[in-house]
C-alpha positions as a Python dict, from the first residue, in 0.01 Angstrom:
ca = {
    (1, 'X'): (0, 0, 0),
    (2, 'X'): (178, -346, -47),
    (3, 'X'): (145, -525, 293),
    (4, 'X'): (509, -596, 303),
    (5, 'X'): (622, -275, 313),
    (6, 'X'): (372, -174, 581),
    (7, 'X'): (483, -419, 824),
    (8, 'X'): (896, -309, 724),
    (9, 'X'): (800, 34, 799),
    (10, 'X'): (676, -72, 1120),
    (11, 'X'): (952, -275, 1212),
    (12, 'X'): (1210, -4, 1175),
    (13, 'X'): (952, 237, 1283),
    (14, 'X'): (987, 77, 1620),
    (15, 'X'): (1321, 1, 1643),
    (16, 'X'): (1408, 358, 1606),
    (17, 'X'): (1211, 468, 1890),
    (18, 'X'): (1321, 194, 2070),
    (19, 'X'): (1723, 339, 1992),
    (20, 'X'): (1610, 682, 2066),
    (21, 'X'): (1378, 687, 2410),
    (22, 'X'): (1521, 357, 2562),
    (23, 'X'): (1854, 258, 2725),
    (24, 'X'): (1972, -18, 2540),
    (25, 'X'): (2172, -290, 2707),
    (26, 'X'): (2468, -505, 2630),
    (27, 'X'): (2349, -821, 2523),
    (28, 'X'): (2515, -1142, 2366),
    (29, 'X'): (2368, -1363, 2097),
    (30, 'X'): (2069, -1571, 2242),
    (31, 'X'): (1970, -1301, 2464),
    (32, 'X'): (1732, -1128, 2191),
    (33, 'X'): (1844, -888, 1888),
    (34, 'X'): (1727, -600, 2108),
    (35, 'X'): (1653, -609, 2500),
    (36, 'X'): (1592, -258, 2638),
    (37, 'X'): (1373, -126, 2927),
    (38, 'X'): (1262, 244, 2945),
    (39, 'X'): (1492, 467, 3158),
    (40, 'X'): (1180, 545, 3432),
    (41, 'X'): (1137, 163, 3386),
    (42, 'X'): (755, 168, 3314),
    (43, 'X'): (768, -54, 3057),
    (44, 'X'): (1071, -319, 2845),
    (45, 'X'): (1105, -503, 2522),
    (46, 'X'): (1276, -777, 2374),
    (47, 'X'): (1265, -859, 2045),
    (48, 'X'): (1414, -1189, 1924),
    (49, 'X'): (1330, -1338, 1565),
    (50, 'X'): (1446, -1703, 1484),
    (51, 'X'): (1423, -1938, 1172),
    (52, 'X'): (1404, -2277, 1098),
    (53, 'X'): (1557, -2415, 762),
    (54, 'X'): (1462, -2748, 733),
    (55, 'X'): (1565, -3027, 472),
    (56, 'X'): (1317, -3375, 400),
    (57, 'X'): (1369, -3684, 206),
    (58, 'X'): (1106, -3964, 204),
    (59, 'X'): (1150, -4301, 76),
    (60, 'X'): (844, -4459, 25),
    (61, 'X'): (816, -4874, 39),
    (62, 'X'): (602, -4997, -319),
    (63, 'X'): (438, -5313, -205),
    (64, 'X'): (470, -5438, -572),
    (65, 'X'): (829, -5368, -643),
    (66, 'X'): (903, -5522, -282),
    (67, 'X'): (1161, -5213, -231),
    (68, 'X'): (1171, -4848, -170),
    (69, 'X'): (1124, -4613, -427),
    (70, 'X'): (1297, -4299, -535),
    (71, 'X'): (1357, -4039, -295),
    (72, 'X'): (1171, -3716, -231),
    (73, 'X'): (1333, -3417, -110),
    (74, 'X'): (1221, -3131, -21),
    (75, 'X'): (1352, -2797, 131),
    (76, 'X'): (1154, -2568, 323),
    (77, 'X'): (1167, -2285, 540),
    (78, 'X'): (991, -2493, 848),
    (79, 'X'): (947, -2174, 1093),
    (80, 'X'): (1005, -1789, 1087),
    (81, 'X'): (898, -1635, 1372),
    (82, 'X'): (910, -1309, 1555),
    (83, 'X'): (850, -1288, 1934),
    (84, 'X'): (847, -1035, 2175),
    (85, 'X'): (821, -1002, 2488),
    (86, 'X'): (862, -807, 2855),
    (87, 'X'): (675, -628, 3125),
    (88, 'X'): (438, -283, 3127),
    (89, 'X'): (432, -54, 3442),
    (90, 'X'): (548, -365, 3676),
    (91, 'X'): (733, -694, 3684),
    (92, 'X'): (454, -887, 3762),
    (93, 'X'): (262, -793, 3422),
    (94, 'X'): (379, -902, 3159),
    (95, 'X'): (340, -980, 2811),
    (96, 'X'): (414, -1203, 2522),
    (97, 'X'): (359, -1181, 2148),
    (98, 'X'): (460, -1430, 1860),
    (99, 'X'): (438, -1397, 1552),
    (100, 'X'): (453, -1662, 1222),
    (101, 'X'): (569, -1552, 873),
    (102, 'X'): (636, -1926, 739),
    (103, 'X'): (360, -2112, 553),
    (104, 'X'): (338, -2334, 773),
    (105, 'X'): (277, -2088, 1032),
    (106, 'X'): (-53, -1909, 893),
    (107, 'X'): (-183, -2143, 716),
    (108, 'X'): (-592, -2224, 757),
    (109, 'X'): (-710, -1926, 676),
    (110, 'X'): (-1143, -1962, 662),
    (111, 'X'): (-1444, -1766, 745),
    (112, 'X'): (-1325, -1874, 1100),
    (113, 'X'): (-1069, -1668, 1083),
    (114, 'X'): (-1248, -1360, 904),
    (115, 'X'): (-1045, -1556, 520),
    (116, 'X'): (-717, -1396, 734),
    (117, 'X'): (-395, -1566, 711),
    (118, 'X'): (-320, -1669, 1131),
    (119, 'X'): (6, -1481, 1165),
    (120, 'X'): (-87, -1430, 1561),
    (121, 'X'): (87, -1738, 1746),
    (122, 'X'): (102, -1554, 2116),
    (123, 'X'): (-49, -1270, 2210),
    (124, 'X'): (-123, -1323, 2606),
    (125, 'X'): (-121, -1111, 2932),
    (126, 'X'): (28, -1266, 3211),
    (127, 'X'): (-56, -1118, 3569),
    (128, 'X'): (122, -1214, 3870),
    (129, 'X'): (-120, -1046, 4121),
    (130, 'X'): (-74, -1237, 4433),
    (131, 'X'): (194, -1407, 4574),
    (132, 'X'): (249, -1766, 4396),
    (133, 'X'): (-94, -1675, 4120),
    (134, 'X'): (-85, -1571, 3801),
    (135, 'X'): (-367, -1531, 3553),
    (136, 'X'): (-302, -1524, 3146),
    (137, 'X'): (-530, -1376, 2999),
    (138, 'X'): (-546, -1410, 2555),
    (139, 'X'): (-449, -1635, 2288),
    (140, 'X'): (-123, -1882, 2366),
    (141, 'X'): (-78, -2239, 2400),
    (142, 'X'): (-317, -2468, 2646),
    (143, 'X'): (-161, -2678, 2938),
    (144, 'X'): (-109, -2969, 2785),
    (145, 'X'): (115, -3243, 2676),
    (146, 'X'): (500, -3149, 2750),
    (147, 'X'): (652, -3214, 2455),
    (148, 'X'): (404, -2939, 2292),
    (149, 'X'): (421, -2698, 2556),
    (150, 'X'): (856, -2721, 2493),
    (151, 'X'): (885, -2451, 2216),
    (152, 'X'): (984, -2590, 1903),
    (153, 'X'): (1287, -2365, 1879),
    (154, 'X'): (1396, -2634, 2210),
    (155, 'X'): (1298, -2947, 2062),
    (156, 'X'): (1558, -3238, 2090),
    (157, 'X'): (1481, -3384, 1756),
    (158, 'X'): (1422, -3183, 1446),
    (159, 'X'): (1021, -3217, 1517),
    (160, 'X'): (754, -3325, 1785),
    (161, 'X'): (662, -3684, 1803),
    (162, 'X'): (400, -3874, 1638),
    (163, 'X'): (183, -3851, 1982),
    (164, 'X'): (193, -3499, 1942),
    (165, 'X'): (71, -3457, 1630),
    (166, 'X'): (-207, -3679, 1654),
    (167, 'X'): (-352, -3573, 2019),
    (168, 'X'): (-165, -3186, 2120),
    (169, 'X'): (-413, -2919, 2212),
    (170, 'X'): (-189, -2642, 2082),
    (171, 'X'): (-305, -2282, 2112),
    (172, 'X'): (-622, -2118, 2213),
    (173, 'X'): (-793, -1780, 2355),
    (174, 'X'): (-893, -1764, 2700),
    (175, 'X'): (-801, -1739, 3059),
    (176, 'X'): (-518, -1948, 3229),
    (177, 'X'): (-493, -1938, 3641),
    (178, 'X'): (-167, -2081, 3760),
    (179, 'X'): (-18, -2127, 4080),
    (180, 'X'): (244, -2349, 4243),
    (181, 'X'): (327, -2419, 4629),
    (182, 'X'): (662, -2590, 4818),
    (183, 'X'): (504, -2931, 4996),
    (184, 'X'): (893, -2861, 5117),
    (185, 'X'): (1283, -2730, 5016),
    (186, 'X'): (1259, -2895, 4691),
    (187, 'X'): (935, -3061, 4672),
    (188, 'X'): (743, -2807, 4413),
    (189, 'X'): (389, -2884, 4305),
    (190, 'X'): (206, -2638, 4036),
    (191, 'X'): (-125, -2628, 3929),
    (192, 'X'): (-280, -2488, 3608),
    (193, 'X'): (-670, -2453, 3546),
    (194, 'X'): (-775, -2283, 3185),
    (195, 'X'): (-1116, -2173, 2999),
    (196, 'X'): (-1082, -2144, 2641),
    (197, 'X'): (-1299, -2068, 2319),
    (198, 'X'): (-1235, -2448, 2227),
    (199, 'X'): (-1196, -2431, 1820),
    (200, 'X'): (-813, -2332, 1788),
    (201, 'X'): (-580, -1955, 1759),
    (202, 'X'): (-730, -1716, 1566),
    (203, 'X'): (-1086, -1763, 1533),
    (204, 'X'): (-1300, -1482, 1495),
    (205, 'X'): (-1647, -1623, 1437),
    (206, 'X'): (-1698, -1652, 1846),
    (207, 'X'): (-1772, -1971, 2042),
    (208, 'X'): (-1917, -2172, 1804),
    (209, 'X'): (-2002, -2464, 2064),
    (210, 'X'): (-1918, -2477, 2426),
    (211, 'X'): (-1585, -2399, 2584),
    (212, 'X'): (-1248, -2609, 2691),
    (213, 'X'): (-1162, -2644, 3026),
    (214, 'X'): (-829, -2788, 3084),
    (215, 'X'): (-666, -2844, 3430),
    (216, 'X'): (-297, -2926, 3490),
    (217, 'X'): (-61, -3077, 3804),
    (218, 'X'): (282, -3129, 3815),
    (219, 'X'): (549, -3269, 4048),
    (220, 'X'): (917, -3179, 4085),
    (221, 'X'): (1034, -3364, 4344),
    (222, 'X'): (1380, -3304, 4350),
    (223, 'X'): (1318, -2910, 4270),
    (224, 'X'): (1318, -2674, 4021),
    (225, 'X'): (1547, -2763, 3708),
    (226, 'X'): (1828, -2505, 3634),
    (227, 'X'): (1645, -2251, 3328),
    (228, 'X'): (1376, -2431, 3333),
    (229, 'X'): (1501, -2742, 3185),
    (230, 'X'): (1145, -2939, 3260),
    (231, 'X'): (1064, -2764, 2906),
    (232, 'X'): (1376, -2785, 2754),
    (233, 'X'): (1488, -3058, 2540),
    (234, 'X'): (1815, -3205, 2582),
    (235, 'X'): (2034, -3185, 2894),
    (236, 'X'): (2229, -2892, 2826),
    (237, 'X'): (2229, -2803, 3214),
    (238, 'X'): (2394, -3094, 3294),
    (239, 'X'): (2200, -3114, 3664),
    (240, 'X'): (2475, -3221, 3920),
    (241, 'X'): (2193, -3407, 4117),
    (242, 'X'): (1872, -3577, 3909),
    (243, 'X'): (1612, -3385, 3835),
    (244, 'X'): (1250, -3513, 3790),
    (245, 'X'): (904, -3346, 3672),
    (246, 'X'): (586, -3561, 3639),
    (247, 'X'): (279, -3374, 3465),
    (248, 'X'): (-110, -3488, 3467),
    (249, 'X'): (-330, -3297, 3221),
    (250, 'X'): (-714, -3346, 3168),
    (251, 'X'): (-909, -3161, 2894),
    (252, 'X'): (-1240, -3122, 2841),
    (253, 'X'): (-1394, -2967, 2505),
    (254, 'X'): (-1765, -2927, 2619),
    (255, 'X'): (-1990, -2951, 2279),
    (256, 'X'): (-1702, -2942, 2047),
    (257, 'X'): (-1770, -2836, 1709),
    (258, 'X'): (-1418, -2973, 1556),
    (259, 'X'): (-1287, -3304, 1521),
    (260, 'X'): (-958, -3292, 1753),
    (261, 'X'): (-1119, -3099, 2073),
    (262, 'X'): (-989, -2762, 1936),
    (263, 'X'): (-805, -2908, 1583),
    (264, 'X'): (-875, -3065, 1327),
    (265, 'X'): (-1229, -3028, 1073),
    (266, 'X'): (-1522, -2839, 1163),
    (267, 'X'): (-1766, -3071, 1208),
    (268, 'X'): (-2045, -2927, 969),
    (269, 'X'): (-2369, -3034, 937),
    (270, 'X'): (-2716, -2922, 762),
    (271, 'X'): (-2838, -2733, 1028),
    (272, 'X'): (-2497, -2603, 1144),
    (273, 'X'): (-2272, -2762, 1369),
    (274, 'X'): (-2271, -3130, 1501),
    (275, 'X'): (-2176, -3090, 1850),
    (276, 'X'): (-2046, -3378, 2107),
    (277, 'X'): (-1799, -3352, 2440),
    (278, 'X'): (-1409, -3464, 2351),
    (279, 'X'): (-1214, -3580, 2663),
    (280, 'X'): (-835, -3591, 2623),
    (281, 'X'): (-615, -3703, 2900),
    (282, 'X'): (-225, -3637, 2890),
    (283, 'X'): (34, -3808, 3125),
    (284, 'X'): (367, -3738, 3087),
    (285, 'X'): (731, -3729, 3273),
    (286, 'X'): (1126, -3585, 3229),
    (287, 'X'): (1383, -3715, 3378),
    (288, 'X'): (1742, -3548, 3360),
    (289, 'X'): (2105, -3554, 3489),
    (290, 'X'): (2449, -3467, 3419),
    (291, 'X'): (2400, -3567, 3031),
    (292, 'X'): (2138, -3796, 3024),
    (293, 'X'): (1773, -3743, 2939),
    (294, 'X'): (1450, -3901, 2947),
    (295, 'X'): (1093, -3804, 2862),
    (296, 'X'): (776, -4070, 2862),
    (297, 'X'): (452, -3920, 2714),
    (298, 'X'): (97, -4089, 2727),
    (299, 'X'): (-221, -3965, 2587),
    (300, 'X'): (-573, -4092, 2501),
    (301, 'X'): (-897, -3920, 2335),
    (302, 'X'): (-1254, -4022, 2328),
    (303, 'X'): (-1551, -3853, 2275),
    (304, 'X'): (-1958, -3888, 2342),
    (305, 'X'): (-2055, -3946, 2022),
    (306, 'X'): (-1739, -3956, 1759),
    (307, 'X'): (-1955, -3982, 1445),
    (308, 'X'): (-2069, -3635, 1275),
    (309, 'X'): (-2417, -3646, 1185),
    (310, 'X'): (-2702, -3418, 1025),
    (311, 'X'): (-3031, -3386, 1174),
    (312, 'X'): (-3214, -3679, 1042),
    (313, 'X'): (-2926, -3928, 1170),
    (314, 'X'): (-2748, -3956, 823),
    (315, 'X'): (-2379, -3942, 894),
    (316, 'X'): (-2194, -3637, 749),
    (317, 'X'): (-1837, -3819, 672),
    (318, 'X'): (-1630, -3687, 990),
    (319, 'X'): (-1562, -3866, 1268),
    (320, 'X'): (-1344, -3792, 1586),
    (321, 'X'): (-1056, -4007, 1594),
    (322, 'X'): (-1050, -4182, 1932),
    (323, 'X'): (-752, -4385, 2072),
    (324, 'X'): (-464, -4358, 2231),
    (325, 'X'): (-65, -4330, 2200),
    (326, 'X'): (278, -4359, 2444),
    (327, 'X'): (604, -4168, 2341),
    (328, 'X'): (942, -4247, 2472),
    (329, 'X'): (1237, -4087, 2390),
    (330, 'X'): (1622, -4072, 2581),
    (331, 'X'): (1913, -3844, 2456),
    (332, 'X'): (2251, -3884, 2558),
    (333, 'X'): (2486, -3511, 2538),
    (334, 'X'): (2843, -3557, 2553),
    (335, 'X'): (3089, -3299, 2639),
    (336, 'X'): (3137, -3105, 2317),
    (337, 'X'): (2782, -3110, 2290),
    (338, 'X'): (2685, -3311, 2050),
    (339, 'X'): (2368, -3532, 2112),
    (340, 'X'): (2273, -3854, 1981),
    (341, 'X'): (1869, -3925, 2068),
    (342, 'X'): (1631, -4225, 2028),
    (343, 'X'): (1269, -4201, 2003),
    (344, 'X'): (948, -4448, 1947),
    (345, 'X'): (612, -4368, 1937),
    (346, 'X'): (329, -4567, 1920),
    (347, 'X'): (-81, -4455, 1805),
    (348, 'X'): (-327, -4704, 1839),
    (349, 'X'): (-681, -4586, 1693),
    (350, 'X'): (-998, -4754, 1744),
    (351, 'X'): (-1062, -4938, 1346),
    (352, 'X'): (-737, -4878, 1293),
    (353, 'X'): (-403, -5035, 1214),
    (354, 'X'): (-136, -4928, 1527),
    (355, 'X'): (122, -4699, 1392),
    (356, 'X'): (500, -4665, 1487),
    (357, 'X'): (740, -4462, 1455),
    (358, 'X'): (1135, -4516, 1564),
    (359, 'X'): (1383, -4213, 1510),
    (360, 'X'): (1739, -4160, 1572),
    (361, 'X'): (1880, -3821, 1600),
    (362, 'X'): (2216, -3644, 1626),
    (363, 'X'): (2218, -3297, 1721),
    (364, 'X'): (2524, -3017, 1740),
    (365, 'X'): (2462, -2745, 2027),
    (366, 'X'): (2684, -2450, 1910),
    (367, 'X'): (2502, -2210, 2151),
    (368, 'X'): (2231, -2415, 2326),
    (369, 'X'): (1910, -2377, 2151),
    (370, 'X'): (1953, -2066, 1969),
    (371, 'X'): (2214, -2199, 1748),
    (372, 'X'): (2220, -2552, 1669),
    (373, 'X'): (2221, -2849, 1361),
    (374, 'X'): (2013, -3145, 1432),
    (375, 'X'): (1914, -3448, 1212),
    (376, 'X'): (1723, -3736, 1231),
    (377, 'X'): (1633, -4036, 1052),
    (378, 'X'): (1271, -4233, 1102),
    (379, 'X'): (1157, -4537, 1041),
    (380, 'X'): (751, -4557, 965),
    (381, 'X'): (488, -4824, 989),
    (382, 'X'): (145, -4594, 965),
    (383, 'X'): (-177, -4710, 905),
    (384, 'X'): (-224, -4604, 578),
    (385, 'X'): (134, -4631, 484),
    (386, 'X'): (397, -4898, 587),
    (387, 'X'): (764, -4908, 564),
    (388, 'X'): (847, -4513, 512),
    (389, 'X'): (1185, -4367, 565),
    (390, 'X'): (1225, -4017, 634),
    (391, 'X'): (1597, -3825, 695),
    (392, 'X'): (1591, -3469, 777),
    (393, 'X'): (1838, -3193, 877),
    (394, 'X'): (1748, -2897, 996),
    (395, 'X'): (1924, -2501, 1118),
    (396, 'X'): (1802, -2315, 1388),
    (397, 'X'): (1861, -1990, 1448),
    (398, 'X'): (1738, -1809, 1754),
    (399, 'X'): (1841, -1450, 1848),
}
């Protein structure tokens, strides 16, 4: 049976039981395309898909010519994405699942990953059993930098940063304790320790080397931010009073078999696996009020030993990048909600050229996050490649 059809006989499958046995609620757009919870209330759902439709166009500089060449465009449908979401028996367990249909999303598919495309984004239990702690139990993202821990459906520019893509953590499957205490009224600190696998979502081969323990603190002095705007890009709260978080992350990938802690190449060798500890450090702050915004990111990498190598010494041809790299980026919203943001980031890797990246982005909130236009346009000097230009729009569309 084709698998598309399976999964559209599911879908309705679900949402007429869900319009049969369940009291639906009256719900606006952004609030999920449905949000029910069972009349004897031992259970609720919401279901919200969104999509990304995202346009590109490179201009690359030719060192002979002395000018940029032709421009590349390209069109593509960045992120489609089902998530639910809600709570079984009691409020204090509840559950998350998300779901990627794009190309981008399940893309990677290896033996890791049993040759299976990685549709499974979230899929995590999350247990508030006493008081202030809370233990996640499954596969979701790790505690650490911000600006990957913001969903990319809340993003202030079209895409993450240059820092993020070179030293994020992303997702993994394991255990996450979390717990925050009041030092006062508004002084809020939380604290996040996590055990994970270590090689990335989806993985079905087991640990292949040891695990990742990450640890997290953060401070709000100043309080909580209205909706939880300390992982929310842009200012669209508009905090009468400013509003500050500061974040410290440390992760440790004990006998990591890939290249980037839990990303990146599997470090093969000829007797299996070439294994050596990855440290990655993450410091990072947001700053908001009335309109204005501010977020600083800092991380750095090193590892034991960063060159692969077989048994008899001979080196295999993968090698852990090590360095580090500082984000900065400010937005400004004005009253009708449009946005104009800067951002530079900076990578500087051990035998490498430094690379930088400067962006400027205007963005159109029509409702918040869930419906908005942004664009951006970069300017690149990589390592490998100098002088780039990149412009891209993008739609979002989040029920």
């Amino acid at each position: 049976m084709n698998k598309a059809y399976i999964k559209l006989t599911l879908f309705f499958l679900l949402t007429a039981f869900s319009f049969q046995a369940q009291e639906l609620k009256d719900i606006k757009f952004g609030k999920g395309m449905i949000n029910f919870t069972a009349k004897d209330s031992s259970f609720s759902v919401k279901f919200a898909p969104r999509i990304q439709i995202l346009s590109s166009t490179n201009w690359k500089y030719d060192d002979v010519e002395d000018q940029f060449g032709n421009a590349n465009t390209s069109f593509l449908i960045r992120r489609a994405r089902l998530k639910f979401g809600g709570f079984v028996l009691t409020p204090k367990l509840k559950y998350k699942i998300e779901l990627g249909l794009s190309n981008r999303d399940i893309a990677g598919a290896s033996v890791y990953t049993g040759n299976a495309p990685r549709y499974i984004l979230d899929a995590v239990i999350k247990w508030n059993f006493h008081e202030n702690l809370v233990l996640w139990a499954g596969q979701t993202k790790l505690p650490g930098n911000r600006e990957r821990v913001i969903s990319s459906a809340n993003l202030q520019l079209v895409d993450r940063s240059l820092l993020n893509a070179t030293f994020n953590i992303d997702r993994d499957l394991g255990i996450q304790l979390r717990h925050h205490i009041n030092i006062t009224d508004k002084f809020i600190v939380r604290e996040i320790i996590s055990i994970a696998q270590g090689e990335g979502r989806n993985v079905v081969t087991g640990n292949l080397g040891g695990h990742q323990y990450t640890g997290r603190l953060e401070f709000l002095p100043f309080g909580k931010f209205k909706n939880k705007g300390d992982y929310l890009g842009s200012s669209l709260e508009r905090e009468v009073k400013p509003k500050l978080a500061v974040g410290v992350s440390y992760d440790f990938n004990n006998n990591a078999v890939k290249s980037r802690s839990n990303r990146g190449t599997y470090m093969e060798n000829d007797i299996g696996f070439y294994e050596t500890n990855i440290k990655t450090l993450f410091v990072d702050a947001i700053l908001k009020h009335k309109g204005f915004s501010f977020m600083a990111e800092y991380s750095n990498r090193d590892a034991e030993d960063p060159i692969s190598k077989n048994s008899d010494g001979t080196e295999t041809g993968v090698v852990v990048p090590e360095g580090y790299g500082v984000n900065l980026q400010s937005g400004y919203l004005f009253k009708k909600n449009w946005e104009v943001t800067g951002r530079f980031s900076t990578i500087d890797m051990k035998d490498k050229d430094v690379s930088n990246q400067y962006t400027l982005g205007v963005s159109k909130y029509i409702i918040g996050h869930k419906l908005k236009i942004q664009s951006d346009i970069s300017y690149l000097t990589l390592a490998d490649i100098s002088n780039d230009v990149m412009f891209r729009l993008q739609l979002d569309v989040h029920f």
